[in-house]
C-alpha positions in Angstrom: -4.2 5.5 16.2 -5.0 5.0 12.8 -5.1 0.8 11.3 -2.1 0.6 7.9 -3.9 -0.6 5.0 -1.8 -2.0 2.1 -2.6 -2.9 -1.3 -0.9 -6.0 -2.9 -1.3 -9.1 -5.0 -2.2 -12.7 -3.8 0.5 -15.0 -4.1 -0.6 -18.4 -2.3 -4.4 -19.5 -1.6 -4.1 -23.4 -0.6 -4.5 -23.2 3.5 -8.0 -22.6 4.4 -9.4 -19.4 5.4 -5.5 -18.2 4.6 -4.0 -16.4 2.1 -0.3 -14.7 1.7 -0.3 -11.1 -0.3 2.8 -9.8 -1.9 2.9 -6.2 -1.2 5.6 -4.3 -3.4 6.7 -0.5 -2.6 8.8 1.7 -4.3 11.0 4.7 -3.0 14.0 7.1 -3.8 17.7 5.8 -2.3 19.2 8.3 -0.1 22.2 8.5 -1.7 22.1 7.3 -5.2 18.9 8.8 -6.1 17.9 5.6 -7.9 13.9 4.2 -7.7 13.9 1.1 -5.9 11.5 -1.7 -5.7 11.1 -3.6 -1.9 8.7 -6.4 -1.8 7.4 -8.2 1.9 4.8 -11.1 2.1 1.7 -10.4 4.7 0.0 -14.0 5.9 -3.7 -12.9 5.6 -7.2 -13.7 7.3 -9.4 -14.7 4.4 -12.5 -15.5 6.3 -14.9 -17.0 3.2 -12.2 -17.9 1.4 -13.1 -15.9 -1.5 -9.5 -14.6 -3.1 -7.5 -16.6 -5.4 -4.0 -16.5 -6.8 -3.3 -13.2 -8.8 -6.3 -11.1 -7.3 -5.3 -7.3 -5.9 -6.5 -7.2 -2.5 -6.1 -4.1 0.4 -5.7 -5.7 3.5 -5.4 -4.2 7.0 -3.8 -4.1 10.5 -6.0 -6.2 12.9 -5.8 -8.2 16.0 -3.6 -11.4 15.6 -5.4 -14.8 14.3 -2.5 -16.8 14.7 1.0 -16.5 14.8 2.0 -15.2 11.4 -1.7 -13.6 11.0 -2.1 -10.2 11.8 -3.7 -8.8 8.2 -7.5 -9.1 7.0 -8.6 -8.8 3.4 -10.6 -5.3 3.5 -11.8 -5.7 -0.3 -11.0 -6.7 -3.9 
């Protein structure tokens, strides 16, 4: 099975080796037939701590780091 890999925006670089994307996806309602916008925060590996606050990263599925880290950054 193929890893996800998402594209978003980081939001929060203070903890080390940490950072937390914001990862925003539109799509069609059912039923009104409006656009709408969903957002979801990803805790992400950062392993040189390279990423700062307002970079677009693609991060991807890997084995967990900790409890709430289960995303590395792939690339800028």
């Amino acid at each position: 099975m193929t890893k996800k890999t998402l594209e978003g925006k980081v939001i929060r670089d203070q903890n080390a080796k940490s950072i937390v994307v914001l990862v925003k996806r539109k799509y069609s309602h059912p039923f009104f037939k409006k656009v709408i916008t969903s957002s979801k925060k990803y805790h992400v590996h950062d392993e040189t701590n390279k990423f700062k606050v307002g970079d677009m990263v693609k991060i991807i599925e890997s084995k967990p780091f900790s409890k709430m880290k289960k995303w590395e950054v792939i690339s800028k």
